[in-house]
Backbone bond lengths (Angstrom), bond angles and torsions (degrees), N, CA, C in turn:
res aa  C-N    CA-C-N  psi(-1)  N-CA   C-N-CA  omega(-1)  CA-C   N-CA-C  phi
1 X - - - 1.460 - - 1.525 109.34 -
2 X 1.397 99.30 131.62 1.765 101.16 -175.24 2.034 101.46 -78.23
3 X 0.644 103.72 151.19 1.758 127.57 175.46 1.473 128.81 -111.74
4 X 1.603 110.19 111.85 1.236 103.56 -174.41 1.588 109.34 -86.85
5 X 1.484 131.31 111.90 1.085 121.15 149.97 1.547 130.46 -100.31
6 X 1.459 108.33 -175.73 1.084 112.24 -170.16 2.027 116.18 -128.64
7 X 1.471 115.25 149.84 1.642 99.79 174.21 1.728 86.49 -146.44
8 X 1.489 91.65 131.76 1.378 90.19 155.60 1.484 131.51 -151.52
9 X 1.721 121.80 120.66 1.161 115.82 -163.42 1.596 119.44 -76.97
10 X 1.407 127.44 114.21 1.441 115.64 -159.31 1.572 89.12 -111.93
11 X 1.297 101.92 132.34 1.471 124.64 -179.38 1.596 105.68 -77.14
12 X 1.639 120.53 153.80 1.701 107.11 169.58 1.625 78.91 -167.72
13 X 1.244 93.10 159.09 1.323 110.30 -165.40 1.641 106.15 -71.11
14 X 1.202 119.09 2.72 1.854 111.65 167.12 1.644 87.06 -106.60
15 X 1.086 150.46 -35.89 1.516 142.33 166.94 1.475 102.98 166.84
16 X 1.478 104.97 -164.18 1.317 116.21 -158.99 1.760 94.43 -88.04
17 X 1.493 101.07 133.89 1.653 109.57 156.77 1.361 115.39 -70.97
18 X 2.089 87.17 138.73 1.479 98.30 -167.84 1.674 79.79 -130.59
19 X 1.378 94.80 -169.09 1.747 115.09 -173.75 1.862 93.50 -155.45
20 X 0.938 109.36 119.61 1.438 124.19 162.84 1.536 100.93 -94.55
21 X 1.098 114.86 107.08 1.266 138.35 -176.68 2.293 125.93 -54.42
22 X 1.461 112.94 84.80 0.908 121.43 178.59 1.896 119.11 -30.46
23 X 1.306 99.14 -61.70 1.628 113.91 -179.05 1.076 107.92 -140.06
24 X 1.237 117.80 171.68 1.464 152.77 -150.53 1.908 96.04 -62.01
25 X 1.339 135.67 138.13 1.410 102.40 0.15 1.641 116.72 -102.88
26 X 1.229 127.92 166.92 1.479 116.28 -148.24 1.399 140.76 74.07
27 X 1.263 124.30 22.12 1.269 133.84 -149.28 1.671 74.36 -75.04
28 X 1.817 97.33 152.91 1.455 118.93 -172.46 1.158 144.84 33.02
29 X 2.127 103.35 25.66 1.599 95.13 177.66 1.837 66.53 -122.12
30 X 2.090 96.16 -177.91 1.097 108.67 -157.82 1.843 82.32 -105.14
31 X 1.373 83.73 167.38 1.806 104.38 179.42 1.449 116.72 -149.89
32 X 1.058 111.66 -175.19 1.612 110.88 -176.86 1.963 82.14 -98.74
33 X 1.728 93.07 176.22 1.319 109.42 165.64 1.244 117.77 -88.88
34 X 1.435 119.79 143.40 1.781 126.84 -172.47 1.529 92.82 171.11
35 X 1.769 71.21 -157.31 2.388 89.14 -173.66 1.619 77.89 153.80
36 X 1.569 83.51 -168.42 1.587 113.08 -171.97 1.461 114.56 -79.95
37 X 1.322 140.20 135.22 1.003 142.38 -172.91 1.491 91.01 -93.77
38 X 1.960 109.88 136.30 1.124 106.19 165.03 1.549 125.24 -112.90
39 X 1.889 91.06 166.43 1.757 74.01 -179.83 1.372 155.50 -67.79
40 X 1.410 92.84 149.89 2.042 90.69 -164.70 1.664 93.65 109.07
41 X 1.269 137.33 -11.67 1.256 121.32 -171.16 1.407 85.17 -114.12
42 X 1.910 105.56 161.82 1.196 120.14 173.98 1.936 105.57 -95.86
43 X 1.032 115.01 153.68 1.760 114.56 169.71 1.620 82.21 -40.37
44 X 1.153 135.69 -118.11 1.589 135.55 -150.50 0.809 120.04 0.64
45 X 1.759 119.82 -43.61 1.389 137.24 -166.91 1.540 112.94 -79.30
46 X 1.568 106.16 -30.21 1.132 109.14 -149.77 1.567 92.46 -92.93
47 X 1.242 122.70 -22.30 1.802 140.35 -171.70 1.678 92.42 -59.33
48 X 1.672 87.64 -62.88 1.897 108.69 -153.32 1.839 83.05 -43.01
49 X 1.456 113.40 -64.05 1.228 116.99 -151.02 1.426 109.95 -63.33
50 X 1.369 130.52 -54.01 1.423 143.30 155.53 1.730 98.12 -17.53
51 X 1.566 133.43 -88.22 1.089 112.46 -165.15 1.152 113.35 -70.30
52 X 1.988 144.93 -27.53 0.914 92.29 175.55 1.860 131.17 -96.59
53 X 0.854 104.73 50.34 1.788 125.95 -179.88 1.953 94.31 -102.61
54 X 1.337 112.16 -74.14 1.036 117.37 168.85 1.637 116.81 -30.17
55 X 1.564 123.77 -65.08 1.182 114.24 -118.29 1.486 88.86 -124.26
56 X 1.883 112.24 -27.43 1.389 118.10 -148.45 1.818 121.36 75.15
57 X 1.288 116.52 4.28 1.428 116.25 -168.75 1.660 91.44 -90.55
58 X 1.382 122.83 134.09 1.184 143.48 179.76 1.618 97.68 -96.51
59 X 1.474 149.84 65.62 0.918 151.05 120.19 1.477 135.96 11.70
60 X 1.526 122.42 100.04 1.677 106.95 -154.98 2.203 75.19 -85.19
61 X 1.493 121.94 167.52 1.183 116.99 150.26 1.147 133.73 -35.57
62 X 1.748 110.76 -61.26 1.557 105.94 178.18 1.035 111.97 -87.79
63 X 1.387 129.01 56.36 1.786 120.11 168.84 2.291 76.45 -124.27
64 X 1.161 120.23 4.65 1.733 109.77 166.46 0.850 124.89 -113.66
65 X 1.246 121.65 74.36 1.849 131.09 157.07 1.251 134.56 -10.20
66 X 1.135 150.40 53.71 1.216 130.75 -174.84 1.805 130.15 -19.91
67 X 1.077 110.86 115.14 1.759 120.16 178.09 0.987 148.09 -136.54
68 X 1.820 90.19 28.69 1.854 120.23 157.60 1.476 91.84 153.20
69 X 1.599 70.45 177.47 1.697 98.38 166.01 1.300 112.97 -141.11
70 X 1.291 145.61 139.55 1.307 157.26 -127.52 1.451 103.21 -140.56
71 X 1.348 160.90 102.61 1.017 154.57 84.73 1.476 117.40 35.96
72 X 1.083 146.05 50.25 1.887 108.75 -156.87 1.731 103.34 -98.20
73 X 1.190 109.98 134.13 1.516 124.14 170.26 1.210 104.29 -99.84
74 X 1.293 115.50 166.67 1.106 145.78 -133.38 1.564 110.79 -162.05
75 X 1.526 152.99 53.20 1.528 134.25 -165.76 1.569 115.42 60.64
76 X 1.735 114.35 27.93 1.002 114.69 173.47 1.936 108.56 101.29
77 X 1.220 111.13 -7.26 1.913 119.18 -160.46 1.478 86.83 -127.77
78 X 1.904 93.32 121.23 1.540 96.50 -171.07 1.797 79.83 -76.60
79 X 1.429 104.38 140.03 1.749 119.72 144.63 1.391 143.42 -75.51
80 X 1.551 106.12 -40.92 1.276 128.55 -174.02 1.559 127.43 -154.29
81 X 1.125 107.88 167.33 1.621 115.55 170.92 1.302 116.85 -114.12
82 X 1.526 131.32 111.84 1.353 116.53 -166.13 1.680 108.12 -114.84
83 X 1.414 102.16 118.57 1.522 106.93 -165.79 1.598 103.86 -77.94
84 X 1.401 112.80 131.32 1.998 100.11 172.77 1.630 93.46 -106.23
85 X 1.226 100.21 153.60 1.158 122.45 174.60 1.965 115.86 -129.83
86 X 0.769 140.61 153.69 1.639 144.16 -164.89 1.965 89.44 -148.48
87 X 1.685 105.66 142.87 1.320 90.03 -161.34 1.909 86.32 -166.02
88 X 1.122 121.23 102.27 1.541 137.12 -160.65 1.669 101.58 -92.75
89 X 1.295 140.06 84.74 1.323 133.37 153.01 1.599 132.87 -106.07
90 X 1.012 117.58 152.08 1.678 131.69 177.25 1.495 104.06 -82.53
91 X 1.141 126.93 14.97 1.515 132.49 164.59 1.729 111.03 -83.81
92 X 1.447 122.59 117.88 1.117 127.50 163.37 1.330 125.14 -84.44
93 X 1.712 132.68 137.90 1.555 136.14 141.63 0.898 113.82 -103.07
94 X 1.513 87.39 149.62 2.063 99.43 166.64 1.939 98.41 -89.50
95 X 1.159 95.48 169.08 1.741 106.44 166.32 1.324 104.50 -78.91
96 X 1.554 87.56 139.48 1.717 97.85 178.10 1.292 104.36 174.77
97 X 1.693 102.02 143.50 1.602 117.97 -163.20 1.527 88.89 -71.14
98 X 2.002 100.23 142.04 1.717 100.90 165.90 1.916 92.44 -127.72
99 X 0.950 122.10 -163.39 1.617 136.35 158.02 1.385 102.73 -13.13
100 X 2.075 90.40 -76.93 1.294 110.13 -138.52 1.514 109.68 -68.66
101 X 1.573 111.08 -31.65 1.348 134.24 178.78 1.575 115.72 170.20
102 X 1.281 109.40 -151.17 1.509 127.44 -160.59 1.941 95.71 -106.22
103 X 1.506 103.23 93.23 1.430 127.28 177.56 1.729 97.88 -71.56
104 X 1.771 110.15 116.99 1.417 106.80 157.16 1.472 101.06 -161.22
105 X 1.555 101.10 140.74 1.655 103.11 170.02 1.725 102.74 -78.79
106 X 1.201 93.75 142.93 1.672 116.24 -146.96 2.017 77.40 -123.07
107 X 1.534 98.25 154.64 1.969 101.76 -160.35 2.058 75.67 -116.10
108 X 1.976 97.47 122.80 1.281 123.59 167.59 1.569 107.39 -6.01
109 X 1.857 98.43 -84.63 1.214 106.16 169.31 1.923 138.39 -25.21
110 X 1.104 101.99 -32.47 1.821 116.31 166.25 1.388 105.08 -69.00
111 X 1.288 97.69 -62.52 2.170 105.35 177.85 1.358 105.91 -29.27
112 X 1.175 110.62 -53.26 1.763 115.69 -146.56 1.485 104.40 -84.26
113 X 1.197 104.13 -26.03 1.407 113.15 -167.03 1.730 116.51 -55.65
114 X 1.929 106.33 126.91 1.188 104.35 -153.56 1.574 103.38 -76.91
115 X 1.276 133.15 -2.60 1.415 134.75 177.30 1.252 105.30 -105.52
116 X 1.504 143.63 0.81 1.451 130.48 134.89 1.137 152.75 -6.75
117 X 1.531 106.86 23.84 1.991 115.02 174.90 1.576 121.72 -4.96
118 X 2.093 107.51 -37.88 1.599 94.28 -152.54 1.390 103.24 -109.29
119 X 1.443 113.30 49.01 1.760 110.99 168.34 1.788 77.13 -104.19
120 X 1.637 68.20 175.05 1.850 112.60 178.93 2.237 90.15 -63.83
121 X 0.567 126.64 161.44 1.166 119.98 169.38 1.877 111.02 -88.95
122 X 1.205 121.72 -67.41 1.753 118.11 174.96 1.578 95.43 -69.22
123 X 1.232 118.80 17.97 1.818 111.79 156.06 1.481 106.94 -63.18
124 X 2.034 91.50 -68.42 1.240 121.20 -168.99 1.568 113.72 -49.01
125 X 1.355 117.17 -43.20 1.279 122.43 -172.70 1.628 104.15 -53.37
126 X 1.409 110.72 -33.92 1.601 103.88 -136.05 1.754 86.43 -105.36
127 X 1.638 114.41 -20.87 1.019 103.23 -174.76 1.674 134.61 -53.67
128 X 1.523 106.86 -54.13 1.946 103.38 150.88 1.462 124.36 4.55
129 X 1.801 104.39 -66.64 1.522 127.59 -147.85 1.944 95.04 -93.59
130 X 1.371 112.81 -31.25 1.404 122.91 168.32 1.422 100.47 -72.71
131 X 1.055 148.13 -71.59 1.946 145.60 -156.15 1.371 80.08 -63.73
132 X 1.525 145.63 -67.31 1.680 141.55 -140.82 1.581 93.39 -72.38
133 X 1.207 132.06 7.23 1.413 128.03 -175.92 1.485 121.56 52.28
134 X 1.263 104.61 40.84 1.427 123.92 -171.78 1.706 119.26 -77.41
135 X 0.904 154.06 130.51 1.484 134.34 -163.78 2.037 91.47 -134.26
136 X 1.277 100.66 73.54 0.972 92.19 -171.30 1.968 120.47 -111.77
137 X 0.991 137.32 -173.71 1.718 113.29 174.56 1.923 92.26 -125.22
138 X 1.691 101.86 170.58 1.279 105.38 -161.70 2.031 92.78 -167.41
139 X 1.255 88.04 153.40 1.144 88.37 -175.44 1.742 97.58 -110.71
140 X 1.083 147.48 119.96 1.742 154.74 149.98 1.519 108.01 -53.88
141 X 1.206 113.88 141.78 1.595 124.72 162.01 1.128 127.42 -165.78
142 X 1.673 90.73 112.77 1.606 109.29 173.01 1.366 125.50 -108.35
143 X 1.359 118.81 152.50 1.142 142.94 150.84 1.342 137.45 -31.36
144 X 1.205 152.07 -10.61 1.454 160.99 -110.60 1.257 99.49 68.48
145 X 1.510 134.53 -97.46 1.611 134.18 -152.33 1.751 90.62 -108.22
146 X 1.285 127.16 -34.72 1.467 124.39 -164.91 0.784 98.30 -87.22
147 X 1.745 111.61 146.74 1.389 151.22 153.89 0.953 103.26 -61.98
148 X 1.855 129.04 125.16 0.967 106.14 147.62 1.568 126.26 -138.55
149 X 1.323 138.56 -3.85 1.285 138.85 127.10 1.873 129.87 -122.25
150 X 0.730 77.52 169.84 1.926 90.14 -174.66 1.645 116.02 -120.22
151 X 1.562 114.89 87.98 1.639 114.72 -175.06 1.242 118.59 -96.90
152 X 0.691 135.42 127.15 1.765 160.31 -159.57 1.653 94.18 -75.88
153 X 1.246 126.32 124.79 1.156 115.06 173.58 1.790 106.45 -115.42
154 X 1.550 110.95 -24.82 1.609 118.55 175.58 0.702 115.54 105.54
155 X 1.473 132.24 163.03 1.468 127.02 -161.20 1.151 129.15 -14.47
156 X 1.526 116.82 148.67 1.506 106.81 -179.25 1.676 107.51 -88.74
157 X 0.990 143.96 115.86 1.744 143.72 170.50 1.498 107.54 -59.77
């Protein structure tokens, strides 16, 4: 069964919210905010609601950009569809443990950084094409738990 998820990097004027990841999958690298969209909800719906459960950020719609769509494989078996979203507010957090993990806006400059071990790995890849405001689709492919390339498929339709 394919899976709709969701990622979305929400900008704030101390930096972008991240989630250092409590449990599996990803336990202890950082990620954007998302999850599974459920049914009856649209990806938009499922973003808005995802961060603010996560994050507390009350999200108007058009402050979430669309900034791909993700393919994700799996050992060759697509799994999911992973919606990105990019999402610019004047709402501040402090860091602070929730459920999911250790909530902190994390400063651009750290993101990008090419010796950065603690992103998601097809975070990192995709991030570039997410900051350039790119809305583009891509296919992911992993291994069991490894990442291992990121293909550009082009515009999203």
């Amino acid at each position: 069964m394919v899976q709709k998820l969701t990622v979305v990097l929400v900008a704030t004027p101390t930096g972008i919210v991240m989630i250092n990841r409590l449990r599996p999958p990803y336990r202890g690298l950082w990620n954007g905010l998302g999850g599974k969209v459920e049914p009856g909800e649209t990806p938009l719906d499922g973003a808005l609601r995802e961060v603010q459960e996560e994050s507390g950020i009350a999200l108007d719609p058009a402050e979430a950009v669309p900034a791909g769509l993700v393919h994700w494989h799996v050992d060759g078996e697509l799994r999911g569809d992973l919606y990105l979203y990019y999402a610019l507010t004047a709402t501040t957090i402090a860091a602070r443990d929730t459920r999911e993990g250790l909530l902190a806006p994390r400063p651009l400059a750290w993101l990008q950084a090419p010796d950065n071990l603690g992103l998601v790995a097809d975070l990192k890849a995709l991030l570039p094409h997410i900051l350039a405001g790119e809305d583009l689709a891509y296919n992911a492919w992993f291994e069991g738990n490894d990442f291992k390339w990121l293909e550009l498929l082009g515009p999203r339709a």
